[in-house]
Backbone as JSON, one array per atom type, in Angstrom:
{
  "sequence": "XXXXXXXXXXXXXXXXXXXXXXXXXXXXXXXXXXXXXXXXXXXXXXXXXXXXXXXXXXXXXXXXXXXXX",
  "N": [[14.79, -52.43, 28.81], [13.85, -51.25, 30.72], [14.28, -48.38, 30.88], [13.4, -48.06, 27.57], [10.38, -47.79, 28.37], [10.78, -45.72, 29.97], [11.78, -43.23, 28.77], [9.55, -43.51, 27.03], [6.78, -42.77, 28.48], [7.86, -40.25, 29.02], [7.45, -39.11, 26.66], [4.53, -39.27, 26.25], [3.98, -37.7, 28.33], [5.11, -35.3, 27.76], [3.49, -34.51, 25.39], [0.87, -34.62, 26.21], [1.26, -32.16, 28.01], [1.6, -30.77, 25.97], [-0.14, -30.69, 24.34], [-2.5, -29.64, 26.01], [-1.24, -26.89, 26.73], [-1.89, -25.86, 24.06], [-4.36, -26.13, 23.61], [-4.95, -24.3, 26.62], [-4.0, -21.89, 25.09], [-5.53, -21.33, 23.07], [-7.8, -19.72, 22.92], [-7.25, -17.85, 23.47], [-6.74, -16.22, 21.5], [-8.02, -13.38, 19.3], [-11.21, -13.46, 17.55], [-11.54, -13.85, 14.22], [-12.64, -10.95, 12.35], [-15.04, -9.67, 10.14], [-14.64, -8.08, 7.11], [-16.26, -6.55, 5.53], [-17.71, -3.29, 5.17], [-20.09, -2.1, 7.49], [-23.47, -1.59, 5.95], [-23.05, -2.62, 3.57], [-24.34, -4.98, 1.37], [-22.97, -8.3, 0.54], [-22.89, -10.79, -1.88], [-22.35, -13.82, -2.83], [-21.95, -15.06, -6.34], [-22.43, -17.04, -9.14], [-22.52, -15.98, -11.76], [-22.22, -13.06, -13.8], [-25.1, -10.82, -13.29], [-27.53, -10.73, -16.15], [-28.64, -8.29, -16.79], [-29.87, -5.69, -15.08], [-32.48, -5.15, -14.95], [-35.73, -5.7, -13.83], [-37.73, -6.7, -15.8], [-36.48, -8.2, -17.83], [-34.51, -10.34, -17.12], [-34.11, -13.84, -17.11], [-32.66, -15.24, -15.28], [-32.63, -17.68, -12.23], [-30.1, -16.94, -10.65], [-29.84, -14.13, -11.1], [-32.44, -12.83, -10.72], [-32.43, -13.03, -8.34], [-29.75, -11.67, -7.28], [-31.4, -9.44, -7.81], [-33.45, -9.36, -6.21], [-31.97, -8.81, -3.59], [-31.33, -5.98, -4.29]],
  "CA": [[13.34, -52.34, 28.77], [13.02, -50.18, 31.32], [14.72, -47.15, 29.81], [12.03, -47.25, 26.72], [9.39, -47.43, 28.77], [10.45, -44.32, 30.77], [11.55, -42.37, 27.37], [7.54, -44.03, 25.94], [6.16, -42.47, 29.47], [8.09, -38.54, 28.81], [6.85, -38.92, 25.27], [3.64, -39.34, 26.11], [3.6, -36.59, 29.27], [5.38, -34.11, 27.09], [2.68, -34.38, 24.05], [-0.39, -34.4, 26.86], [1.66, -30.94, 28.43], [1.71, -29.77, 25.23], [-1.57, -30.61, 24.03], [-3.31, -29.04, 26.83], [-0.89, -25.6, 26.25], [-2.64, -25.28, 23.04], [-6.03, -25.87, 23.8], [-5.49, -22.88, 27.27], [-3.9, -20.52, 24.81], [-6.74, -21.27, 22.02], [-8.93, -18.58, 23.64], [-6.56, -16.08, 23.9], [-6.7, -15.44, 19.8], [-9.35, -12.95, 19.21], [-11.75, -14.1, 16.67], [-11.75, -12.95, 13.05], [-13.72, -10.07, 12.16], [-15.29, -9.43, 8.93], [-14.35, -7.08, 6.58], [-17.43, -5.93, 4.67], [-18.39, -2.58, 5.89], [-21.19, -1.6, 7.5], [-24.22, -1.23, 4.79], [-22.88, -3.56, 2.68], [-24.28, -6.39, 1.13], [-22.1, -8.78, -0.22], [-23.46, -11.87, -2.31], [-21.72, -14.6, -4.01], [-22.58, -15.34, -7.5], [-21.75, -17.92, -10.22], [-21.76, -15.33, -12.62], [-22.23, -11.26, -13.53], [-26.05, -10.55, -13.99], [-27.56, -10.33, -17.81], [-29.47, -7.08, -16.85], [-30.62, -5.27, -13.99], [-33.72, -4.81, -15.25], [-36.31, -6.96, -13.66], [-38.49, -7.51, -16.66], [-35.44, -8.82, -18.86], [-33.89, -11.17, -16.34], [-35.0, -14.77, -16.54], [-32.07, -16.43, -15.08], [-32.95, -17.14, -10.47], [-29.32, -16.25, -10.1], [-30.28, -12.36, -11.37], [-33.47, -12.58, -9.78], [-31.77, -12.67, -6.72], [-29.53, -9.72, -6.91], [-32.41, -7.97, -7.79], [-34.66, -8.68, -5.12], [-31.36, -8.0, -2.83], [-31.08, -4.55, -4.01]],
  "C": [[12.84, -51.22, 29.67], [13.12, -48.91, 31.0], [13.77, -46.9, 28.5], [10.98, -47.09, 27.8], [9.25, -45.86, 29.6], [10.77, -43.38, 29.8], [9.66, -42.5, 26.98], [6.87, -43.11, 27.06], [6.43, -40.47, 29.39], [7.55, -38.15, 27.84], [5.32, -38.25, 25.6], [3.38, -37.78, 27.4], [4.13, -35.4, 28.38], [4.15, -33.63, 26.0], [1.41, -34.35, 25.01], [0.16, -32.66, 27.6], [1.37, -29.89, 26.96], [0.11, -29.53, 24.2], [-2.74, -29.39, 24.94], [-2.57, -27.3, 27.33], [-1.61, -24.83, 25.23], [-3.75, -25.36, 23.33], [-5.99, -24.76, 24.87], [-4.88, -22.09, 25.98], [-4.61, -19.93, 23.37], [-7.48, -20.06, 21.9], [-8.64, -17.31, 23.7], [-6.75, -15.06, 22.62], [-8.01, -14.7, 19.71], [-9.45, -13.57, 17.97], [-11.7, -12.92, 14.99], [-13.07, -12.28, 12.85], [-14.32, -10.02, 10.79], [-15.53, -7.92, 8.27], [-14.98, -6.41, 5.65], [-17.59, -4.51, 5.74], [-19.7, -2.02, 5.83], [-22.2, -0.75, 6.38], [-23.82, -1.85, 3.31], [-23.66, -5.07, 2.15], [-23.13, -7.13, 0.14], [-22.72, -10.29, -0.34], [-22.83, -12.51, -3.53], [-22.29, -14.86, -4.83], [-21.89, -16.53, -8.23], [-21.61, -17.17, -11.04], [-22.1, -13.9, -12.52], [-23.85, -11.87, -14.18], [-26.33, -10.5, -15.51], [-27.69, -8.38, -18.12], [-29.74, -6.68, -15.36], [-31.93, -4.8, -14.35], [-34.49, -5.99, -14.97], [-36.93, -7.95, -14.49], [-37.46, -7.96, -17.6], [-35.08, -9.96, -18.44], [-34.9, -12.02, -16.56], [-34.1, -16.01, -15.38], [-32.58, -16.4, -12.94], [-31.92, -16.28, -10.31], [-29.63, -14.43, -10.06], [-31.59, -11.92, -10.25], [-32.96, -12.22, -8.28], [-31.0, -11.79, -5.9], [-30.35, -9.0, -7.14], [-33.13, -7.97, -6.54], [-33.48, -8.09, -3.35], [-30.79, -6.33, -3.16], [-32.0, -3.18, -3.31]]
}
């Protein structure tokens, strides 16, 4: 009995050592950048426009690349 408990006791100090390794070296990762460049817009769609022509378009989605151009 006493032998698990001191294996159950390394368990548990090894997985709190190693827990608290990953959370300091969390910080160290720089953060992702984004890869649009500058003067870009970029806007998800459900589908391709009908028209770029304002007075044709009735669908919002279109409307909406238009008023972002």
């Amino acid at each position: 009995m006493a032998l698990s408990s001191l294996t159950r006791s390394l368990t548990r100090r090894g997985f709190g050592i190693l827990t608290a390794a990953l959370l300091a070296t969390s910080g160290l990762v720089a953060p992702a950048s984004a890869q649009t460049p500058t003067g870009v817009l970029g806007v998800g769609q459900i589908a391709e426009p009908q028209a770029l022509d304002p007075h044709a378009v009735t669908a919002v989605n279109d409307f909406r690349i238009l008023m972002n151009l």
